[in-house]
N, C-alpha and C positions, 0 to 999 in steps of 0.2 A: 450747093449753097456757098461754098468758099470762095469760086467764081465770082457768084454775083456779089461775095462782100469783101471782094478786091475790087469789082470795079467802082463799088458805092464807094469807099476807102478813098480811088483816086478820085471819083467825082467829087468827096470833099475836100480833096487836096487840092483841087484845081479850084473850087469855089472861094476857098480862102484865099487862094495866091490874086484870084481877078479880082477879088472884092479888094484886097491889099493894095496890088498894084496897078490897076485899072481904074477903082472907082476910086480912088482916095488921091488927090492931089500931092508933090512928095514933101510938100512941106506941113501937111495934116495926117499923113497917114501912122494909124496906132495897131500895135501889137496887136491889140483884141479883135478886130479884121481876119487876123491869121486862125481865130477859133475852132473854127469848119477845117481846115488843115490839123490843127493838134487833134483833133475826133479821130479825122481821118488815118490816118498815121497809126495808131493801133489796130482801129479795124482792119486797114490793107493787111499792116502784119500780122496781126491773127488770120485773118483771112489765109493767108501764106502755108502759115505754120496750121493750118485745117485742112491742107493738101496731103497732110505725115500722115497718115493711116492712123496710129496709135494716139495720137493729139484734137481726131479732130474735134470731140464733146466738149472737153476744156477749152479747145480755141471759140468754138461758137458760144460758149455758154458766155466768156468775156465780150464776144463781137456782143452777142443781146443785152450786154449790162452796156456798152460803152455807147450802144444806138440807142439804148431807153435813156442816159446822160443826155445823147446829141439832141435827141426829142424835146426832150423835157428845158433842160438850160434854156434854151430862145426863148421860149414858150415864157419859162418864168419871168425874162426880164422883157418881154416885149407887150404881153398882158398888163401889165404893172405900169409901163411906163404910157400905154394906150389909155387907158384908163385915167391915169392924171392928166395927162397932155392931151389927150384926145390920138386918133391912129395917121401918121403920117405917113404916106405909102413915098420911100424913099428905100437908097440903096441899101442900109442900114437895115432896116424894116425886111425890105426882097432878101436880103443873105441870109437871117435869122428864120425867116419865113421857107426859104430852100432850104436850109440845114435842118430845120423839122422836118420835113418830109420826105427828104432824101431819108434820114435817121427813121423816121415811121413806114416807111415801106422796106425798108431790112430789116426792120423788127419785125412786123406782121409775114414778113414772108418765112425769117428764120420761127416764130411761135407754130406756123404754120407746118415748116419743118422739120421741127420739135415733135408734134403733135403725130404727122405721119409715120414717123421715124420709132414711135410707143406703139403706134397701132400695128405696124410692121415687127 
């Protein structure tokens, strides 16, 4: 598991750097684009520091607090904002949409090997 959540870590970090500097024009582009990178960034280094032997419970148990964060945040402000506006399938919308589930598939994998890891 600390594998897989270095690599989800850097696939948020890459998604905020293209969302940043890719999709955003550089005379529109805002901090909040970088979100998926600030996720990402703890999880890599947890991730990291879940390769010490003696660390790695405490480092996973934060990777699954900061992917149930990554999950959740989009979710709340893109529901919300679908809902009044109606759903605009735009970059905006694709980022927030990929950072939920990039975040939801390391959580069910690490619950998953949470679960193993008791029965074991």
């Amino acid at each position: 598991m600390p594998k897989f959540s270095i690599v989800v870590g850097l696939l948020l970090i890459a998604l905020g750097g293209i969302a940043y500097f890719a999709f955003a024009a550089p005379d529109e582009r805002s901090w909040t684009a970088l979100i998926p990178a600030f996720a990402g960034i703890p999880i890599c280094a947890f991730g990291i520091l879940a390769t010490v032997p003696g660390k790695r419970k405490l480092a996973m148990h934060v990777i699954v607090l900061f992917a149930l964060l990554g999950c959740i945040a989009p979710l709340g402000r893109l529901i919300p904002t679908s809902i009044k506006n109606g759903f605009v399938c735009d970059v905006k919308s694709g980022t927030m949409i990929a950072m939920s589930a990039l975040c939801l598939v390391l959580l069910v994998a690490c619950i998953k090997s949470f679960i193993a890891a008791r029965k074991a």
